[in-house]
C-alpha positions in Angstrom: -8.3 3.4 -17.1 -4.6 3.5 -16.8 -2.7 1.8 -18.8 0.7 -0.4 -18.2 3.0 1.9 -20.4 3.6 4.2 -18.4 7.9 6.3 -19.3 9.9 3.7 -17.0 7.8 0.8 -16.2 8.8 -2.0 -17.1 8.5 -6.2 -16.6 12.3 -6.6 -15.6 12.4 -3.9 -13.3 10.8 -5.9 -10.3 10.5 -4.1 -6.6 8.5 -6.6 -4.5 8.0 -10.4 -5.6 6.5 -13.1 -3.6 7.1 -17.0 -5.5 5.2 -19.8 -3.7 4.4 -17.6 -0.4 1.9 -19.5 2.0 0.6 -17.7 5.2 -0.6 -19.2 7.9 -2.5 -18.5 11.4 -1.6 -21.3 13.5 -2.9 -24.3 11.9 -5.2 -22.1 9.3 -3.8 -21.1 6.0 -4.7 -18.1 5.0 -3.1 -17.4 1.9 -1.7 -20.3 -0.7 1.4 -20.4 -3.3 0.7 -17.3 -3.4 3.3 -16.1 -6.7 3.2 -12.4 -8.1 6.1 -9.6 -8.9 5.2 -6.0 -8.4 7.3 -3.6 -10.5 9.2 -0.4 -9.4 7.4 2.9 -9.9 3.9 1.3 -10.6 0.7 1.2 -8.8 -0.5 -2.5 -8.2 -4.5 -2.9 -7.2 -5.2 -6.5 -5.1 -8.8 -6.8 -5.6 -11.3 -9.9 -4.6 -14.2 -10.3 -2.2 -14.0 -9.5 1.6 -12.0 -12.4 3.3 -10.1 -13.7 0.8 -6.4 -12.7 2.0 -6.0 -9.1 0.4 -4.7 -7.1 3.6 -2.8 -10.4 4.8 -0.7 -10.2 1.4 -0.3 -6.9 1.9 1.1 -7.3 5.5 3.4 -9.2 4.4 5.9 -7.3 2.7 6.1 -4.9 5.7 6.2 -8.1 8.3 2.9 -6.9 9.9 1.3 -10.3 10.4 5.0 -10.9 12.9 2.4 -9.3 15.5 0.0 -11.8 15.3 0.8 -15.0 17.7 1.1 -18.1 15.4 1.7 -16.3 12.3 4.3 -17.9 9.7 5.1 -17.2 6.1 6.8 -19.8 4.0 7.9 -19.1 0.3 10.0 -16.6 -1.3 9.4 -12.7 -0.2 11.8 -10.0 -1.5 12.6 -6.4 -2.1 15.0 -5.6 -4.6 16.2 -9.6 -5.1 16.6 -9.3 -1.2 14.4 -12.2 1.2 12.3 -9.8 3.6 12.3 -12.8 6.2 15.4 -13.9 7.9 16.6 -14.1 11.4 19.1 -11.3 9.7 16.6 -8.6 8.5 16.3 -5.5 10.1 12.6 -5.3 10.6 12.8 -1.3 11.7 15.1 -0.6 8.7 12.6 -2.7 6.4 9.6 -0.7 7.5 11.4 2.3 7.2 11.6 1.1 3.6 8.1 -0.1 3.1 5.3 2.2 4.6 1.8 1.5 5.2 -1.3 3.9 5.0 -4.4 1.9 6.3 -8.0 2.3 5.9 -8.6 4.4 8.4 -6.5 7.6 9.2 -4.5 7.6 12.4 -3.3 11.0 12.6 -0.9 10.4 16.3 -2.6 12.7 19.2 -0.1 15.6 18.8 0.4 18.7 16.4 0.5 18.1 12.7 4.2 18.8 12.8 4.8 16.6 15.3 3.4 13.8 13.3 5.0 14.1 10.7 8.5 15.0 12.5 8.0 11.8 14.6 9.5 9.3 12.2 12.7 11.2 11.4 12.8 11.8 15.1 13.0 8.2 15.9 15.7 7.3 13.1 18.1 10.2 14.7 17.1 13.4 12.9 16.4 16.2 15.6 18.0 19.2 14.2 15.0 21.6 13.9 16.2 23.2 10.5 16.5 19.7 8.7 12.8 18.3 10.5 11.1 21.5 9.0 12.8 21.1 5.7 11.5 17.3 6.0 7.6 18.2 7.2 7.2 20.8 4.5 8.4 18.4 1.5 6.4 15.5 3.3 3.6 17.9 2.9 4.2 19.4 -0.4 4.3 15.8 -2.0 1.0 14.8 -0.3 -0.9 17.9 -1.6 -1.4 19.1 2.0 1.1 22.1 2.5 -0.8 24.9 1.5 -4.3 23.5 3.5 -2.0 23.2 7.2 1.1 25.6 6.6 0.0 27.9 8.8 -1.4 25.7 11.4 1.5 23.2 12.0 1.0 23.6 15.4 -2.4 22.4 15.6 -3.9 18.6 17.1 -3.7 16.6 13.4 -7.2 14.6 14.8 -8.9 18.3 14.1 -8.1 17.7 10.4 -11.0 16.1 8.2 -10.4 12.9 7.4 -9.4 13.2 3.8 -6.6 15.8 5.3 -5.8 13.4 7.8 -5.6 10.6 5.3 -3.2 12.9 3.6 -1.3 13.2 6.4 -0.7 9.8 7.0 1.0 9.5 4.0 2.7 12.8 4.8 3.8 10.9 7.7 5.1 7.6 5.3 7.1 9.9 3.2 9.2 11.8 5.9 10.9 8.6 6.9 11.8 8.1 2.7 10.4 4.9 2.0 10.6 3.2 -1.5 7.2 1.7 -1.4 4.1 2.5 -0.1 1.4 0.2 1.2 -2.4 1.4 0.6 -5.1 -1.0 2.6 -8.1 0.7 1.2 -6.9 4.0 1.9 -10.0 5.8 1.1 -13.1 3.1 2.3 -13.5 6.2 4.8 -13.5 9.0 2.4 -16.3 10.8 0.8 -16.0 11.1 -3.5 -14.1 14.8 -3.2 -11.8 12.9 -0.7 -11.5 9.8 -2.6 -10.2 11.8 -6.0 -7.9 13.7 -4.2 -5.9 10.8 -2.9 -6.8 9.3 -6.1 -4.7 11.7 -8.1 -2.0 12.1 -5.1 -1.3 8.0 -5.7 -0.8 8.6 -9.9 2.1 11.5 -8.6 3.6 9.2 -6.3 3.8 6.6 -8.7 6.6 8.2 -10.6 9.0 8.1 -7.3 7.9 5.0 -5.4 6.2 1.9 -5.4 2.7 1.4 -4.8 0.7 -1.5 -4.1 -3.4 -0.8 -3.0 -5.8 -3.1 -1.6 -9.0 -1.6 -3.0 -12.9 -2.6 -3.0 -13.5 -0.1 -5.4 -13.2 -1.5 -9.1 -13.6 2.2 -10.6 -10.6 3.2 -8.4 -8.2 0.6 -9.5 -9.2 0.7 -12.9 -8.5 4.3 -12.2 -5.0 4.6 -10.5 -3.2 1.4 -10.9 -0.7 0.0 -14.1 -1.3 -3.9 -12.8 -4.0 -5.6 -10.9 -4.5 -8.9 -9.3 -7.3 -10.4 -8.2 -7.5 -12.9 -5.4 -10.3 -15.5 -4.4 -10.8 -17.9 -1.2 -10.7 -21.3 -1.9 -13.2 -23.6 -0.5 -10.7 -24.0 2.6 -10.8 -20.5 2.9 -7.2 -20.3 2.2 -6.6 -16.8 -0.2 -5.2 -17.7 -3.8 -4.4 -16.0 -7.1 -6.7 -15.9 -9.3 -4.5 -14.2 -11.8 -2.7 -10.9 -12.2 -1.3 -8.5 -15.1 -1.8 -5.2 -16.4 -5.3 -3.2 -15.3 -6.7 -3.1 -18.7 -6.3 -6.7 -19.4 -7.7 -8.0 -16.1 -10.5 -5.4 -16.7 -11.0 -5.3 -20.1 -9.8 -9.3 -20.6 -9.8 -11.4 -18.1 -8.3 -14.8 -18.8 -10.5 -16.5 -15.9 -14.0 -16.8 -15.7 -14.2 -16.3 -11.8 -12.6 -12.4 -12.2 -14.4 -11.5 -15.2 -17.7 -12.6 -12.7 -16.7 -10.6 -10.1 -15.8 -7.8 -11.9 -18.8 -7.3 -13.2 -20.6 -8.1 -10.0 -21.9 -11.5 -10.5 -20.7 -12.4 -7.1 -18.3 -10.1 -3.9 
C-alpha cells in the first residue's frame, strides 16, 4: 500500500482543490458541497459505488461536463489558486493543462505517430525534427517506445489494448500537461495490463499530478498517496464521504459507511 510520504509531497503544496463545488444536470444535482484539495506530484484514488458522482468530479477539472446541455457547476474550482471556470478561461489552454485518459482506449484511426504527433500539431508544432523528438519521449515515459519504435507507421487500433491504453497517455503527455486524469483507466485491461499501467502511474507521479477514478480497491491501495471516497445520497446527489491519505482511509477509516464498503459490505 503506498504511503503519503512520498520525497516532495506535501499538504501545502496543493495542485487541484474544489471548496463547496455542486454539479448539476438541469434540475438534478449530481454532486453536493463537494470540498477536497489534491496535492502536486501525488496520485489521488476517488472510490465509491457505481453512480455516485466519481467520473462527474473528475470531468470537472478538465470542463468535460461543458458538453453536456444543462450542465452547471457552482463552488470553488482551481488549478494552482487559479478558478477553472470563468467566462475568461481558456478552455483549450486548460485542457492542454489537464489531460484525461478514459476507460476505454481510443487510439485516433491513424498511425501510432500520428496520434501522438496530433496534439502538438494542433497547438502549432509541425517541424518534423521537434514532433519526432516529442513522440519518442511521449513514448519513452509511457513504457511504450521499445514495443512500437519500429512500427510508428502502423494503424494504433492494431495495438492490444493495454498498448493502446499506453498510448493514450502517450498521447496526454505530448501536449505537456501538469495533471493527468485516469477514469478507470484499466476496467478494460487484463492483470498483465493492469500492472503495467499500474507501475507506469507510480513513475508519472514524480512529474505530474494524478487523480484516478478506480473500482479496484487493490489498485488504489496500490498506486495512490490519498484517496477519497464518495457515496450517493438518498437524492442521488454524489457527496464526500471523507478523504486523506490511502493508508488511513484503508487501514482507518473515520466513517462507518467507507470502512463498509471497503470491505465489501455493500458497492
Amino acid at each position: 500500500m503506498s504511503e503519503n510520504v512520498r520525497a516532495g509531497l506535501s499538504p501545502d503544496n496543493i495542485k487541484l482543490r474544489a471548496e463547496n463545488t455542486n454539479l448539476y444536470y438541469g434540475k438534478f444535482q449530481a454532486l453536493r458541497n463537494i470540498t477536497l484539495n489534491i496535492q502536486e506530484r501525488s496520485i489521488m484514488a476517488i472510490i465509491g459505488p457505481s453512480g455516485c458522482g466519481k467520473s462527474s468530479f473528475l470531468r470537472i477539472f478538465d470542463r468535460m461536463n461543458d458538453m453536456i446541455p444543462g450542465a452547471r457547476v457552482e463552488g470553488k474550482v482551481e488549478l494552482d489558486d487559479n478558478p477553472i471556470y470563468g467566462a475568461a478561461v481558456d478552455v483549450v489552454e486548460l485542457r492542454k493543462k489537464i489531460g484525461m485518459v478514459f476507460q476505454k482506449p481510443n487510439p485516433f484511426p491513424m498511425s501510432i505517430y500520428d496520434n501522438i504527433a496530433f496534439g502538438p500539431r494542433q497547438h502549432g508544432k509541425f517541424k518534423k525534427s521537434e514532433l519526432d523528438r516529442i513522440v519518442e519521449s511521449s513514448l519513452q515515459q509511457s513504457a511504450l517506445w521499445e514495443e512500437v519504435k519500429d512500427k510508428l507507421g502502423q494503424p494504433a487500433p492494431g495495438l492490444s489494448s493495454g498498448q493502446q491504453q499506453r498510448l493514450c497517455i502517450s498521447r496526454v503527455l505530448a501536449v505537456e500537461p501538469e495533471v493527468i486524469l485516469m477514469d478507470e483507466p484499466c476496467s478494460a485491461l487484463d492483470p498483465a495490463a493492469t500492472l503495467r499501467i499500474e507501475d507506469l502511474m507510480r513513475t508519472l507521479a514524480e512529474q505530474y499530478t494524478i487523480v484516478i477514478v478506480t473500482h479496484n480497491m487493490q489498485q488504489a491501495a496500490r498506486v495512490s498517496d490519498m484517496a477519497a471516497f464518495f457515496m450517493m445520497a438518498s437524492d442521488r446527489a454524489g457527496e464526500l464521504v471523507e478523504s486523506g491519505a490511502t493508508s488511513q482511509i484503508f487501514t482507518n477509516p473515520r466513517d462507518k459507511r467507507t470502512e463498509d464498503y471497503i470491505t465489501g459490505c455493500f458497492g
